[in-house]
N, C-alpha and C positions, 0 to 999 in steps of 0.2 A: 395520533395526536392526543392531548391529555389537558385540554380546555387549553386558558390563557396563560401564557406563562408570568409570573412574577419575578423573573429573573431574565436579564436580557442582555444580553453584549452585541457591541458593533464593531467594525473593525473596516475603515477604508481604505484599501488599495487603491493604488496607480490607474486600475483598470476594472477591478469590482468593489461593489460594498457587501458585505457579508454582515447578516444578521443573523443571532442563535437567541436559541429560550429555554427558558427551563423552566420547571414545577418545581414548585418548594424541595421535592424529595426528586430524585431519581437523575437518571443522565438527559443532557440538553439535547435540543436538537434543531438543526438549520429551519430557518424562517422565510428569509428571502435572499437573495443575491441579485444584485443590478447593477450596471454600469455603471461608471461611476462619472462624474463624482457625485452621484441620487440628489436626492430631494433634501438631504437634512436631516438631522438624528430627531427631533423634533416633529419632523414630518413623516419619519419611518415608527419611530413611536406610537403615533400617530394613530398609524393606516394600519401598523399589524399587533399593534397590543391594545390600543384604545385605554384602557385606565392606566395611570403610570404605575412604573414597575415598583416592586421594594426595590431592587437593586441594578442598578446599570453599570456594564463594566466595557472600560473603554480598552480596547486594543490598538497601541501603537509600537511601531516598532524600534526594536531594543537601540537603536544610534540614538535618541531621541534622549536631552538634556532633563536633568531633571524642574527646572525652571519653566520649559515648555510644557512638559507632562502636568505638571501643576496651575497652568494658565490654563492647558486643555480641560481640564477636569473640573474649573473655574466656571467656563464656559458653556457647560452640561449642568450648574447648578438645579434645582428643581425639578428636574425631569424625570426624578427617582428620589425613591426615599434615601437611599442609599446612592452615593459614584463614586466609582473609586479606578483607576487606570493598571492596568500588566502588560507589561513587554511582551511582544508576539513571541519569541522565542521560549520565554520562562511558561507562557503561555499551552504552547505548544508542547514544550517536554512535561510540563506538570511538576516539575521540582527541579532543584539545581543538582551539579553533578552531569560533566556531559556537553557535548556541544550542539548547535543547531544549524544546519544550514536550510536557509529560505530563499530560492531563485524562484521570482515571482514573475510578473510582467513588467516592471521597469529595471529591476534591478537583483542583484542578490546582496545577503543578507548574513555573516556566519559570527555567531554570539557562543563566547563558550561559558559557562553557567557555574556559579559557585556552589559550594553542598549548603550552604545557607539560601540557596532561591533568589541571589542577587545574580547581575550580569558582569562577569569582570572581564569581558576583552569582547571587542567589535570589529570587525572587517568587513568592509564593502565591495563589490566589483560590481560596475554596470556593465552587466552581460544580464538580459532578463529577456521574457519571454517576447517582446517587442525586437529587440535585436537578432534574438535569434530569427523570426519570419521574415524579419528584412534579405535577411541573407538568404537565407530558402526561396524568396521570391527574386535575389538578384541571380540565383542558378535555377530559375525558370523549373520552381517546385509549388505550385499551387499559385501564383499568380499574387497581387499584391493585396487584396482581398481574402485569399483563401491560403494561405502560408497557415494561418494557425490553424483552420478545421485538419490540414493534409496532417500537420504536427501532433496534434492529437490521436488522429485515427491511425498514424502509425505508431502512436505509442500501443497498440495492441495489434495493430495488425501487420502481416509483414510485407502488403505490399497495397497501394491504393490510390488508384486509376493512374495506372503504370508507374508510378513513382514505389520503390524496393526503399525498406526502412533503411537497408546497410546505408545506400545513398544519401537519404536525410543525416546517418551516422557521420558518414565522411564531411560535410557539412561542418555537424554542429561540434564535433567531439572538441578541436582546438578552442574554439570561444568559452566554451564550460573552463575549459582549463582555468579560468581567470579564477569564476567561484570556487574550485576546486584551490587555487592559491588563496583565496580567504580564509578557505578553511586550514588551511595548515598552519595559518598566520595564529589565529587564535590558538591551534591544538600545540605550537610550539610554546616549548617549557612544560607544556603542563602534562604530560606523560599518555598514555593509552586513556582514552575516553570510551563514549561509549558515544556516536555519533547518528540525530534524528535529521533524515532529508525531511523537507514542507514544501510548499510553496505550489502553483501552479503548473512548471516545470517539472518537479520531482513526478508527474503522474509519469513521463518519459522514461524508460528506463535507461537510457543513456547517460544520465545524471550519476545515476546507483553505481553505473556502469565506469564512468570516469573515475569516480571515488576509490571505488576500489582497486581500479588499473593504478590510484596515486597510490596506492600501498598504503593507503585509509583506511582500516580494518574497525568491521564493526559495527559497518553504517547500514539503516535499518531506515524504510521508507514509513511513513507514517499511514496508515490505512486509510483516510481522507486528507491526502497532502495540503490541498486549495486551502481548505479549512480548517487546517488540524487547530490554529490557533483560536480562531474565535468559538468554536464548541470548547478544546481544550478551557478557555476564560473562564468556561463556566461547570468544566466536573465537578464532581463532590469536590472539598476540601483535602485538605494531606492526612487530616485526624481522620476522616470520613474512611480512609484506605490507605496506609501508607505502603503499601506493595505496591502499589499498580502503578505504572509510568505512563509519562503522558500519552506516550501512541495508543498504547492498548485505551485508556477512556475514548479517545479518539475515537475508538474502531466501533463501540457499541452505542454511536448518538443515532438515533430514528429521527427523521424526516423523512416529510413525503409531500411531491409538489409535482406539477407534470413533467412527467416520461420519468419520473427518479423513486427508488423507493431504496429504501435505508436500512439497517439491520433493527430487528425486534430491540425494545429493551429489554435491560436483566441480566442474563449469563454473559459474562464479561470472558473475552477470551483467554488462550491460556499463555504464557510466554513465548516470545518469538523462539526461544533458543528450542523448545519442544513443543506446540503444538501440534494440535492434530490438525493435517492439512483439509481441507475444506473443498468440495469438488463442485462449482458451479455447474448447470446447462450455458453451452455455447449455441449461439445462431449467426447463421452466416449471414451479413448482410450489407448493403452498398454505403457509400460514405455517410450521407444522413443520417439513416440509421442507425450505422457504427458509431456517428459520435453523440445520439441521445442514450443510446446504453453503455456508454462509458463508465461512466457513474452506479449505474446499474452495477456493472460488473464488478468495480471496484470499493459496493457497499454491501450485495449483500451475502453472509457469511451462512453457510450451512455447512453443519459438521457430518461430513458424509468419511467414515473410516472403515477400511477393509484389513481384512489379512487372510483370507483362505487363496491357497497357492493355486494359480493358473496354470494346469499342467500342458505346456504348450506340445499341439501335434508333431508328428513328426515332421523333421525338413522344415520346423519351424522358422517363422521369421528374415526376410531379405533385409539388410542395409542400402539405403537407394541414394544415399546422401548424411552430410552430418550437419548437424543444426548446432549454433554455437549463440548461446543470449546469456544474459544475467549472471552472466561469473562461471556459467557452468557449460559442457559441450554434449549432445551424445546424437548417435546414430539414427537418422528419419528412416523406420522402415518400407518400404516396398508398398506404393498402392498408399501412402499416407503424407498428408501435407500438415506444414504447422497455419494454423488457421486462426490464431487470437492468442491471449495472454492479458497479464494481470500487473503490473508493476509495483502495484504497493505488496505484493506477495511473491516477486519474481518468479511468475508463472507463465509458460508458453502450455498452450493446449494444441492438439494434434487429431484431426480427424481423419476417419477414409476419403480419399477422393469420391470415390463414388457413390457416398452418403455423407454430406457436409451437415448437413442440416439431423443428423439421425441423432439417438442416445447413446450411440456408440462412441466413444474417445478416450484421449489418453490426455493427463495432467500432468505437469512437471513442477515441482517448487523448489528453492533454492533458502533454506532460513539458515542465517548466524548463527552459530554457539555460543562464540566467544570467549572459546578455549578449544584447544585441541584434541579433538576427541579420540584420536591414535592413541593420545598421552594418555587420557584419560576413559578411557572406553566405558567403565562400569559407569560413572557418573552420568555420559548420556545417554546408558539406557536404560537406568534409575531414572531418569529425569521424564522419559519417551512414557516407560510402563506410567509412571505416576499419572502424566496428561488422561492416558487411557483409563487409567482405573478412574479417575475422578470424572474422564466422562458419561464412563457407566454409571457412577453414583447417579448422574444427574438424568439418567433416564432413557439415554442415547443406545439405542441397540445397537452394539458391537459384541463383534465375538470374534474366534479362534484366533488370540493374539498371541504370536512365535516369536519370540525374542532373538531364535537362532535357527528359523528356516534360510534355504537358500534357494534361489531361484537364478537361472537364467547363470549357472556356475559362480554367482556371487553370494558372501553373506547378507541379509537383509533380515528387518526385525517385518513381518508381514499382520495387518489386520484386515475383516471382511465386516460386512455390513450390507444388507438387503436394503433397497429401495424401490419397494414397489414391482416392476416389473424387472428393474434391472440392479445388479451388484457391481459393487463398488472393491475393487481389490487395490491394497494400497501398500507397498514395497518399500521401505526406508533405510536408505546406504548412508552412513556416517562416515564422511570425506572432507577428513582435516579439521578445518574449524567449522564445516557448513554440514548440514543436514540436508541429503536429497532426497525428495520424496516423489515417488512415482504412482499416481491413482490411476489405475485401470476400470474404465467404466463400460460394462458390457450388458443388451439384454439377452435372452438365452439363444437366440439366433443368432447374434453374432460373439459368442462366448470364444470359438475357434481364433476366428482372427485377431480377434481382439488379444486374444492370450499370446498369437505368436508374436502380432507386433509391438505388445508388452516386452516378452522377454528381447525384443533387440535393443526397446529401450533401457529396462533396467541392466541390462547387461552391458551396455556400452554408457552410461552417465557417468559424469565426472568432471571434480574443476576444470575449468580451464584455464 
């Protein structure tokens, strides 16, 4: 934290109030979240800023008239030197240009955005995170009480206390359809956009999931979906950075509050279409657990990049099964389960059975391009070297990057990187319009396995 913030946005949901703050200079960062409908902006003020702010910015969502916005804003007079109201959506993206879908807890939400920063088309569907647990708890999936903890914990995990995520899939996939029909409503006439999931729902990967099954190309989950809006309210200006869109400020807000802690500020990450993928610690651990580090996992960001080739033993690597998530499919080897994942980063992680809890594992990521990279090959691995080379600028020890090693009988651009006791090897197949990225995390005792059941996965990944 970085004292009191004088900059402060609220923003009340159906089911939370989210509060963020910011210092005069730098990126904001979450304050509190409670149930809603809280105590009052007044009374949140209050409790977590004490002197009033220069600036209070109200987040409401983009259906909202502009007659209402202006009585709202009426209504907050004096509580800041400064109030002024932005549409969740506009919000959220950081600029116009682009659409947004927000499936929250009552409802969804899809706003497609002009290049001026105004909102020109709205569509609703009530399908939100409330209707979905109803349903979960009318097929006897976590009880009428615990539908949303079960919802949650399978969004990373793939099965929890006997209930299998495919299960929860078959469930929800049809009812999404609806938000998935808002969004096309808006994205009709207005040609290829470029498409931000939010909401509390998008942390699921079955949202990203449907999207793309509608032959919605492009759609990119936000790195703090819950929230993306009310931190978004308050990044820098457009003058301040006009490269960066709103997910990426999204991704670099620091908060910390119990069980959560958030990404450092400063080094803002690189673009979806080429970053360098990021390799968490996983731990295995029971539903409680699982859903206090939810958050965790899906905040914080360490650039862990490899490329020295894993030369796998001989009689390398068994296939014992195929594992198929997030747009992409490939082969679970032999002695290995999928055991977590990342949905703002369409990442499944894969452990040994017989050391769940070890530093040994395998990472999968799935990022957009948003072009064809068949078509265009040089351009994404112009684009790939650049991320790297600029992360060396900034101090990141990487080394032996191959633009045209192959591993496992496939081309891949490969990087390496030490950490500590253990290396980090990291595979990148360029497949149509999506970048797959394969990190191989091994310490020297288990370098063998790790390399065989490496190459069955880079070797067998691939859309699906």
């Amino acid at each position: 934290m970085s004292g009191t913030p004088v900059r402060v946005a609220v923003q009340a949901g159906a089911a939370t109030v989210r509060v963020a703050g910011a210092a005069a200079e730098g990126a904001p960062w979450l304050l509190a979240e409670l149930p809603a409908p809280g105590p009052g902006t007044a009374a949140l003020l209050a409790e977590l800023v004490g002197p009033a702010p220069e600036e209070l910015v109200l987040v409401h969502p983009g259906r909202w008239p502009p007659d209402r916005v202006a009585e709202w804003v009426r209504r907050h007079a004096g509580l800041a030197a400064r109030v002024r109201a932005v549409a969740a959506p506009l919000a959220a993206a950081g600029r116009g240009g682009g659409a947004v879908l927000d499936v929250g807890a009552s409802g969804a939400e899809a706003a497609l955005l002009a290049v001026d920063g105004s909102v020109c088309a709205i569509a609703t569907a009530e399908v939100g995170g409330r209707v979905l647990d109803e349903l979960l708890a009318a097929h006897g999936m976590g009880g009428r009480n615990g539908a949303r903890e079960v919802r949650e914990a399978l969004s990373l995990l793939p099965a929890v206390e006997g209930i299998a995520a495919a299960d929860l899939d078959r469930v929800l996939a049809a009812p999404l359809g609806a938000a998935v029909d808002a969004l096309r409503d808006v994205l009709a006439g207005a040609g290829p956009a470029p498409v931000l999931l939010v909401g509390g729902v998008a942390r699921s990967p079955l949202l990203a999931r449907v999207v793309d099954d509608a032959g919605i190309a492009g759609a990119v989950v936000a790195p703090r979906p819950d929230a993306a809006a009310v931190l978004g309210a308050l990044a820098p200006p457009a003058g301040h950075d006009v490269r960066r869109s709103g997910h990426e400020r999204g991704a670099r807000v620091p908060a910390e509050r119990a069980g959560e802690l958030r990404p450092e500020r400063g080094e803002a990450p690189e673009p979806v279409a080429s970053r360098l993928p990021p390799l968490p610690p996983r731990r295995r651990r029971p539903l409680r657990a699982a859903l206090r580090t939810i958050a965790v996992a899906g905040a914080v960001v360490l650039l862990l990049v490899a490329g020295r080739l894993l030369a796998p033993p001989a009689g390398a690597g068994v296939a014992a099964g195929v594992l198929v998530q997030y747009g992409y499919r490939l082969d679970l080897p032999a002695g290995w389960e999928h055991t977590g994942g990342l949905p703002e980063r369409r990442r499944v992680l894969l452990t040994p059975v017989s050391a769940p809890e070890g530093s040994d594992l395998i990472a999968v990521e799935r990022s957009p391009l948003g072009y064809d990279a068949s078509a265009e090959p040089e351009r994404a691995r112009a684009e790939l070297r650049g991320v790297f080379d600029t992360a060396v600028s900034r101090g990141s020890a990487l080394a032996d990057y191959d633009p045209d090693a192959r591993f496992a009988g496939r081309e891949v651009t490969s990087y390496r990187q030490e950490d500590g006791r253990t290396v980090v090897d990291w595979f990148v197949v360029l497949d149509g319009d999506a970048q797959l990225s394969v990190g191989c995390r091994h310490t020297p005792a288990g370098a063998a396995a790790v390399g065989a059941a490496c190459a069955v996965v880079v070797g067998s990944v691939r859309g699906s």
